[in-house]
C-alpha positions in Angstrom: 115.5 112.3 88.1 115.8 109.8 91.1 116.3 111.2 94.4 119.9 109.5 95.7 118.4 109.8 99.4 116.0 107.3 98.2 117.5 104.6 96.2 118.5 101.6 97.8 122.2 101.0 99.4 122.8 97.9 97.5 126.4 98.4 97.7 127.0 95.8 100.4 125.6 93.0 98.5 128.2 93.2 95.2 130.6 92.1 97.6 131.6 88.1 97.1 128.9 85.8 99.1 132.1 83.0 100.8 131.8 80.1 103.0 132.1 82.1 105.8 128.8 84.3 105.1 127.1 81.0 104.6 128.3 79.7 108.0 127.2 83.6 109.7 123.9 83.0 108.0 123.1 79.5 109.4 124.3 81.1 113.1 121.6 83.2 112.5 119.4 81.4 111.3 119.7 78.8 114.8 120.1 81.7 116.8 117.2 83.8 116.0 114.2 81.0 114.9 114.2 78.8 118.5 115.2 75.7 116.8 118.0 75.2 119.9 115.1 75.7 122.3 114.3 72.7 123.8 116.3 69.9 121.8 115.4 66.6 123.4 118.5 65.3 124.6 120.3 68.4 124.5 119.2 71.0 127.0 122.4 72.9 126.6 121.8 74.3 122.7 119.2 76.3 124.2 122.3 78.4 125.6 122.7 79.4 122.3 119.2 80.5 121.4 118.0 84.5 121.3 115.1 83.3 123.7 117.2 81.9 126.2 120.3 84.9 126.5 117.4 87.4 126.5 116.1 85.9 129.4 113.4 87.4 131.8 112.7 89.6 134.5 111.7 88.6 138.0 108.8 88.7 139.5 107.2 90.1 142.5 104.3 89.7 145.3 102.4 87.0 143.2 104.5 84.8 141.0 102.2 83.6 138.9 101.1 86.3 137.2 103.4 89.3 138.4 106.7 90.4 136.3 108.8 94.0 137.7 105.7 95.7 135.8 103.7 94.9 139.4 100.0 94.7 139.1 97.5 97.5 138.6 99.6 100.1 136.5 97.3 102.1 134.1 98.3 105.0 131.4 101.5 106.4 130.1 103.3 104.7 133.4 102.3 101.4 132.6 103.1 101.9 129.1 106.6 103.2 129.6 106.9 100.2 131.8 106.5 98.0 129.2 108.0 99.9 126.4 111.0 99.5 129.1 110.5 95.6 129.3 111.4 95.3 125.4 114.5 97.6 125.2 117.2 94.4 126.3 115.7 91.8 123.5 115.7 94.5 120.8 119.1 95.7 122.0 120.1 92.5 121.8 118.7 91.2 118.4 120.3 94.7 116.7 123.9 93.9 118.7 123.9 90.5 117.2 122.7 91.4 114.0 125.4 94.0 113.3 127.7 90.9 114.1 126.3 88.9 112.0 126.1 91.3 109.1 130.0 92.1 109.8 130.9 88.5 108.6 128.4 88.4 105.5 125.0 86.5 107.0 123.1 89.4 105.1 124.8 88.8 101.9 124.5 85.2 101.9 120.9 85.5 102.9 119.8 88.0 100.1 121.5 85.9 97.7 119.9 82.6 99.1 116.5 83.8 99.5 115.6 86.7 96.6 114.6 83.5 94.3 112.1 82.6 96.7 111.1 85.9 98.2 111.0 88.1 95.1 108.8 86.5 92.8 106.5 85.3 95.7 106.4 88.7 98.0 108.2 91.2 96.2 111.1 91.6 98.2 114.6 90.9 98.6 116.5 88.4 100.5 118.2 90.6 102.8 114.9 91.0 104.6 115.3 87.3 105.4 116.6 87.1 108.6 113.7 89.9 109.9 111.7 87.4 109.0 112.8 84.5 110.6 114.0 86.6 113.3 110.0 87.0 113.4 109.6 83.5 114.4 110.4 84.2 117.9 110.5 87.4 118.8 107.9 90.5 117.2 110.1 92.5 119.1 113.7 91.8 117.8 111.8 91.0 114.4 110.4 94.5 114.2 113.4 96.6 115.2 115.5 94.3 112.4 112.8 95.7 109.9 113.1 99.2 111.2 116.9 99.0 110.6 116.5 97.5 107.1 114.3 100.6 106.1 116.7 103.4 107.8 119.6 102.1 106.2 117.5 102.5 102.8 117.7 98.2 102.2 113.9 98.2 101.7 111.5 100.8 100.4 108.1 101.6 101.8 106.2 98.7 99.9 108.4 96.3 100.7 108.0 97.5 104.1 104.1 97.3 104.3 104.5 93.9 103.1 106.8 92.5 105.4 105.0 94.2 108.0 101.8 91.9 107.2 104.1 88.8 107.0 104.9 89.4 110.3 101.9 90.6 111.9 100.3 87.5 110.8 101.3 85.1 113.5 103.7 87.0 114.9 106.1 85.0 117.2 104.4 81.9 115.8 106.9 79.8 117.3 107.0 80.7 120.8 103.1 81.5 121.1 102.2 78.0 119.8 104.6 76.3 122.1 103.2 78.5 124.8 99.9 79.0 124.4 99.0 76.0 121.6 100.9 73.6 124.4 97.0 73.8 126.0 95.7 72.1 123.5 98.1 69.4 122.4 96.8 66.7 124.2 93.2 67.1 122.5 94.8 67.4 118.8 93.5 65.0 116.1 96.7 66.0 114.1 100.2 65.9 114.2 101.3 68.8 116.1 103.6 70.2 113.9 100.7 70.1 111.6 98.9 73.7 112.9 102.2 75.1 112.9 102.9 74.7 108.9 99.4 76.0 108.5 99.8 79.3 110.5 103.3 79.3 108.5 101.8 78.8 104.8 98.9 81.6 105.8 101.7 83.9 106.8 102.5 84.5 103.1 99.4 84.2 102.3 98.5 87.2 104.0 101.6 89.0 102.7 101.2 87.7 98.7 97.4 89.4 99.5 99.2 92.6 100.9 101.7 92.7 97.7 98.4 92.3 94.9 96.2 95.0 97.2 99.6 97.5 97.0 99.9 96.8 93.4 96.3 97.5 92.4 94.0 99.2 94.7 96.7 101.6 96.3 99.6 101.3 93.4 99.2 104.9 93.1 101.1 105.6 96.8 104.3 104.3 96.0 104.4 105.6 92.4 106.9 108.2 93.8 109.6 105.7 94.7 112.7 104.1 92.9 111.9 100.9 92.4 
């Protein structure tokens, strides 16, 4: 007999997908992946982009490489600092998301994306927006994930593979941009080039995840409704 606590709260999603979940989705979709960041010719999108309202701190005694951390912290201090410098993005990403998910963007994504996700990774639509959320921010990615599995929308192999999508170039767009920017001028291909193969590779590594939890350690999610 199936454990209730366990099965999936799919009630949500039986609900009509409108116009108006389509229109949440694709103000999720802008806000959360960085494509407002930076539009040539329009600076002022990037007031609408999860990057730019999260902001950053200030710094301190040396600019260049100081934030309100400082310089020199060591152990649980340091750490708690920096656990600290994460809580705005995450409370942010969740804040919007809960909007977002009030006017149907999780509907109309998990009806969008199950025909590509599902038979490719194993796992519903819903868990798109983590994933492009993923883009940007590992932060506000990962605590979108972390709601998914405590409100019982993904199991625990669904989980584990979504976790390896995203660990795999996580924030791919911002670190490129950031750190690839180094290297741009001694390219041999198109820029954007790099970028789609860090992007195919992604699911690579999470399609290797899904056969390796289906074969080798099938035998630790035999317990769960699937």
């Amino acid at each position: 007999m199936s454990d209730p606590n366990n099965e999936k709260n799919y009630t949500q999603f039986t609900k009509k997908v409108t116009i108006g979940c389509y229109i949440a989705l694709a103000v999720a979709i802008l806000f959360f992946s960085g494509l407002l960041n930076n539009v040539e010719g329009f600076k002022w999108l990037s007031a609408l982009d999860f990057a730019t309202i999260s902001g950053k701190f200030g710094t301190m005694a040396h600019p260049a490489k100081n934030t309100f951390i400082g310089e020199g912290g060591v152990s649980a201090r340091a750490g708690f600092l920096f656990a600290l410098s994460l809580a705005p993005t995450v409370m942010l990403a969740l804040g919007v998301l809960e909007i977002l998910e009030h006017y149907g963007a999780i509907r109309a994504a998990h009806k969008l994306m199950t025909p590509l996700l599902k038979p490719i990774l194993g796992i519903p639509g819903l868990t798109g927006l983590a994933m492009i959320t993923d883009l940007q921010s590992t932060d506000a990615g990962a605590a979108i994930t972390k709601d998914l599995y405590d409100n019982k929308l993904v199991d625990r192999k669904e989980l584990t593979i979504m976790t390896a999508w995203q660990y795999s170039g996580a924030g791919m767009i911002n670190n490129y941009v950031a750190i690839g920017s180094a290297i741009f001028a001694y390219l041999t291909v198109p820029i954007i080039l790099p970028l789609i193969v860090v992007f195919v590779m992604k699911f690579f590594g999470g399609v290797v995840c899904r056969i390796a939890l289906n074969t080798v350690f099938k035998g630790d999610f035999k317990d769960e409704q699937q």
